[in-house]
C-alpha positions as CSV (number, residue, x, y, z in Angstrom):
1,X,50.4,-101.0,-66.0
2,X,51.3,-103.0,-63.2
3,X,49.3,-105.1,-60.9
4,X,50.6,-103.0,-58.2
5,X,48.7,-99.8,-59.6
6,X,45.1,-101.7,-60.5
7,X,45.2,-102.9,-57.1
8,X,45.5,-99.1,-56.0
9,X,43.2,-97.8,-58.2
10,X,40.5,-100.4,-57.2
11,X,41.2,-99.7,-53.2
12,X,40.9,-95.7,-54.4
13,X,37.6,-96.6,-56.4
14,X,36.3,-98.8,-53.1
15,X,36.9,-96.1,-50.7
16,X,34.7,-93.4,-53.1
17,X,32.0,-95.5,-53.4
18,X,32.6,-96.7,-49.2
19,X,32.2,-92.9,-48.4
20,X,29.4,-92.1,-50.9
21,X,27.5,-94.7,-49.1
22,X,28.1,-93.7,-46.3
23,X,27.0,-90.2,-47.1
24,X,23.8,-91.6,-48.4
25,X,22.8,-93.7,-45.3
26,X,24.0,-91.1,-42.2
27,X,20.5,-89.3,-43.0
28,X,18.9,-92.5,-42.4
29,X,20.2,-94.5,-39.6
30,X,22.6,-93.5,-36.8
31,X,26.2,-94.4,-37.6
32,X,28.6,-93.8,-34.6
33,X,32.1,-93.4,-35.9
34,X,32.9,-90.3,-38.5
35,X,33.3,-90.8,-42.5
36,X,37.0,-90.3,-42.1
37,X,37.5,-93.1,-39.4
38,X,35.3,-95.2,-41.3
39,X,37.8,-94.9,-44.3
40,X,40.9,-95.3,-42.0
41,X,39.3,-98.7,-40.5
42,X,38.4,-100.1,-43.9
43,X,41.9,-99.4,-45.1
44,X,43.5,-100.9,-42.2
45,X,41.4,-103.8,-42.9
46,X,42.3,-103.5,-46.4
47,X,46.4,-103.8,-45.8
48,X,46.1,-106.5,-43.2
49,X,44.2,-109.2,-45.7
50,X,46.9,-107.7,-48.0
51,X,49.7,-108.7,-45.7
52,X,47.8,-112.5,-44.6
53,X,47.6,-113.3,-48.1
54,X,51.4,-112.3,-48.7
55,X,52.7,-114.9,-46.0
């Protein structure tokens, strides 16, 4: 298996546990954006330290 693939199956594992959590705390405490954007933001996030590092 390449790296490629571990990196996208950690990202996929982050993002379960990012909207588990997120799940878990909306009872709790106001959050103001939806799961889904959330997710999206994180990902976004995600791609762009990807990129930086691949300069």
């Amino acid at each position: 298996m390449s790296g490629a693939w571990d990196g996208l199956i950690v990202l996929g594992l982050l993002i379960i546990l990012l909207v588990l959590g997120i799940r878990r705390l909306r009872p709790r405490m106001h959050i103001p954006w939806t799961t889904g954007g959330i997710v999206v933001c994180f990902i976004f996030v995600v791609l762009l330290l990807w990129a930086w590092s691949n300069r």
